[in-house]
Every structure is written in structure tokens, then in C-alpha cells.
C-alpha positions in Angstrom: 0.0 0.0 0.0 1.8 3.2 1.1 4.9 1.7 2.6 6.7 2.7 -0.3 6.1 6.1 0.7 7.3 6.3 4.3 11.4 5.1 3.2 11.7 7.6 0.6 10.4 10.7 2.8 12.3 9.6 5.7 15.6 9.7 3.8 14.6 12.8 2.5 14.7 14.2 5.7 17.3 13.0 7.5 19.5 14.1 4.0 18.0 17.6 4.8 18.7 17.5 8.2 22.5 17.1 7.5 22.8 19.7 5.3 21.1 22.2 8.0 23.6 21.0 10.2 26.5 22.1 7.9 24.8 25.3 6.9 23.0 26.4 10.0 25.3 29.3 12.0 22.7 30.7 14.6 20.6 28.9 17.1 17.5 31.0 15.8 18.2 29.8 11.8 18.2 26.6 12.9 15.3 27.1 15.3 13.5 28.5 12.1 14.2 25.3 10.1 13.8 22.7 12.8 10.0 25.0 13.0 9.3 24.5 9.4 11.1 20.8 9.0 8.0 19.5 11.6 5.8 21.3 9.5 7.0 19.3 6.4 7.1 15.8 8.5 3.4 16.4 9.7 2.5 17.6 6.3 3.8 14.5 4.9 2.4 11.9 7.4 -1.3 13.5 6.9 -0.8 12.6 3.6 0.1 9.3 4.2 -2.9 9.1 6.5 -5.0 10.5 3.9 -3.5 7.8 1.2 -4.5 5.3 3.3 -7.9 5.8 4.2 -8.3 6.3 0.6 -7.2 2.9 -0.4 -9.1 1.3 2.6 -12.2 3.4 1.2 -11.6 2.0 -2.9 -11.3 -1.4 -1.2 -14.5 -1.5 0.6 -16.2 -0.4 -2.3 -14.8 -2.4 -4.7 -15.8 -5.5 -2.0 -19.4 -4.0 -2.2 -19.5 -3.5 -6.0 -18.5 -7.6 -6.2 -21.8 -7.9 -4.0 -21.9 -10.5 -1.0 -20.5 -8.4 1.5 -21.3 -8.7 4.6 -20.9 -6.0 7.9 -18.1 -8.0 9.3 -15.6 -7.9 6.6 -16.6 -4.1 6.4 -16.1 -3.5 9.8 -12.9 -5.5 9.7 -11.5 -3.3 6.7 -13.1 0.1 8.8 -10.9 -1.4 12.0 -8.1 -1.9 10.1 -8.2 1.8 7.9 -8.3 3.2 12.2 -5.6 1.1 13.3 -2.8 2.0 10.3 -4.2 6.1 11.3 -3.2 4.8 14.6 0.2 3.9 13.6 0.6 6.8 11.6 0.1 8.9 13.9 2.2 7.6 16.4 5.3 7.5 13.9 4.8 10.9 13.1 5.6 11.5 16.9 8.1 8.9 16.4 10.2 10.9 13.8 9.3 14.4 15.0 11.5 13.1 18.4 13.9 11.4 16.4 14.7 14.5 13.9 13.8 17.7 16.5 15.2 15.9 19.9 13.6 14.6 22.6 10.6 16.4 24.6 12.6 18.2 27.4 11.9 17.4 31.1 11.2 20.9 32.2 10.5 24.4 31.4 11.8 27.5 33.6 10.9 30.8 32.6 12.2 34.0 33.9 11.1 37.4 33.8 11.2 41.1 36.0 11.5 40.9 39.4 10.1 43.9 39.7 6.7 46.0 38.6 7.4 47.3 35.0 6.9 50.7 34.3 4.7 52.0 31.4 7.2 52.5 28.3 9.7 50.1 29.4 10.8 46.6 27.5 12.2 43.6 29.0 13.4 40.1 27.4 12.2 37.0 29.1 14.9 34.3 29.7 14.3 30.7 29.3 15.5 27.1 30.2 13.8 24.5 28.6 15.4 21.6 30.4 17.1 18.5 28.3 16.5 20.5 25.1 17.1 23.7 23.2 14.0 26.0 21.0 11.6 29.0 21.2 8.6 29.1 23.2 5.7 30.7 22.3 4.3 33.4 24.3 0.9 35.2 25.3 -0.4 37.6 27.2 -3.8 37.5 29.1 -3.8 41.7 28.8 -2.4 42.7 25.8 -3.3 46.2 26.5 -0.9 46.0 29.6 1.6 43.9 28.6 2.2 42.7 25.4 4.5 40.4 24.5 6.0 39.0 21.1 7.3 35.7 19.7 10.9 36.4 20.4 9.7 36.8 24.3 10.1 40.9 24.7 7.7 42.4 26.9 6.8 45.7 26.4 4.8 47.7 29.2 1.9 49.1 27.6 -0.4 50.6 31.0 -0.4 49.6 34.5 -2.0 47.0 35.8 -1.6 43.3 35.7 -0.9 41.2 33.4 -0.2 36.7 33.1 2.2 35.9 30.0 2.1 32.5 29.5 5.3 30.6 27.8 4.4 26.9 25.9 6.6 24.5 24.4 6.0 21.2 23.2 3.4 20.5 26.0 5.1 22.5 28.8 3.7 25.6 30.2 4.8 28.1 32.6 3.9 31.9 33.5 4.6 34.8 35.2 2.3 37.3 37.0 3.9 40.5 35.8 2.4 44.5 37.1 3.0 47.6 35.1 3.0 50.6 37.8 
């Protein structure tokens, strides 16, 4: 069926994976590519996902066209369509470790220990434990305290504001106050 498929994008990656690492000279380039290179790898297992349930689809109805079909062999083909979606799936998280590192075990954030005042900028610090990346950022009063995907906080008007850092499932926040 679509096992031919899976090889051939695999190599693809892990061939465009070693060229990043010859090419790539700044943590945020390769940031940038590792962002876009899961993009590609879910992309490409939806796809596959989609292939499959197509082919599962032709088959059942090529089984019902014959005639004599019963609602066990078609439930057996529907099981089987869910289980290889399954397995998709779950290789797709599979190679998304393998080619962007493991998840890491924690995620610090750091921020100003003091109230901000209105005007003034400040760049969060992270530590995302066992790994390296970006997180992405919000903030629950934008009009206070807003904050952009790079992590710098700009005080907008006092009062009190949560920014909230996520990273591959982690999240952590600070409870920040513009004076």
C-alpha cells in the first residue's frame, strides 16, 4: 500500500537534516528550520494518513460493488483503515523526536523581578530543560503587557498582566504589574 512512501520521505529528511547541520550558524536559523522541518514531517504523514484511508475506502467499495458483502468484513476493513491512522500517527511522533530531539523534562521561565513601568521593555529568559527552541508566548492583557514571539515584553499601561510561555506541551507563566 503506502509503505513505499514512508522510506523515501524519511531519507529525504534525515539528508535535509544534515545539510542544516552544515549550513545552519545561529541557534534562531536553525530554530527556524527545525520549526518549518515538523511542519514538512506532519505535512507529509497526513498525507500518508490520507492515502491510506483512501485505499481502505476503494477497497471496501470495490468488495461491495462484487456484492456479497457482509458488515463483518466491512467493519474489519473500517478497523483496520483506524488502526494504520493509529500507527501513523504515532510514527509521526516517532520521527518528529527522532529529527527535533527529545521532549525536554522541564520548562523554567524568567522574567522582571520587579513591577514594570509603562514604556519600558524587557526580554524574558528561558531554560527548557534536556532540550534547546523557542517558546511561544501570550499575554492574558495585551493592552498591559504585550508580548511578542521572540519573548520581549513591552509595558503598555499599568495594571496586571499573566504571559504564558508553551513549548512542546510544557507551560509556565509569570504574573507581571506595570506601575
Amino acid at each position: 500500500m503506502c509503505d513505499g512512501l514512508a522510506v523515501p520521505l524519511l531519507m529525504k529528511i534525515l539528508k535535509h537534516l544534515k545539510r542544516l547541520e552544515r549550513t545552519m550558524a545561529t541557534r534562531e536559523q536553525l530554530d527556524a528550520a527545525v520549526t518549518q522541518l515538523e511542519g514538512t514531517i506532519a505535512t507529509a504523514f497526513d498525507g500518508l494518513a490520507v492515502a491510506i484511508a483512501n485505499e481502505t475506502q476503494e477497497v471496501i467499495e470495490a468488495i461491495a460493488a462484487v456484492g456479497g458483502v457482509d458488515d463483518a468484513i466491512i467493519n474489519r476493513l473500517t478497523a483496520m483503515q483506524a488502526s494504520l491512522a493509529a500507527k501513523v500517527d504515532a510514527a509521526k511522533v516517532d520521527v518528529r523526536d527522532t529529527v527535533v530531539g527529545t521532549p525536554p523534562q522541564g520548562f523554567a521561565l524568567f522574567g522582571p523581578t520587579a513591577p514594570m513601568a509603562v514604556g519600558d521593555t524587557f526580554q524574558l529568559t528561558w531554560d527548557l530543560l534536556g532540550t534547546v527552541g523557542t517558546p511561544e508566548f501570550g499575554s492574558s492583557a495585551d493592552g498591559v503587557l504585550a508580548v511578542n514571539a521572540a519573548g520581549l515584553l513591552t509595558a503598555i499601561a499599568p495594571g496586571v498582566a499573566v504571559i504564558v510561555g508553551s513549548f512542546r506541551g510544557l507551560d509556565n507563566s509569570l504574573t507581571i504589574t506595570v506601575a
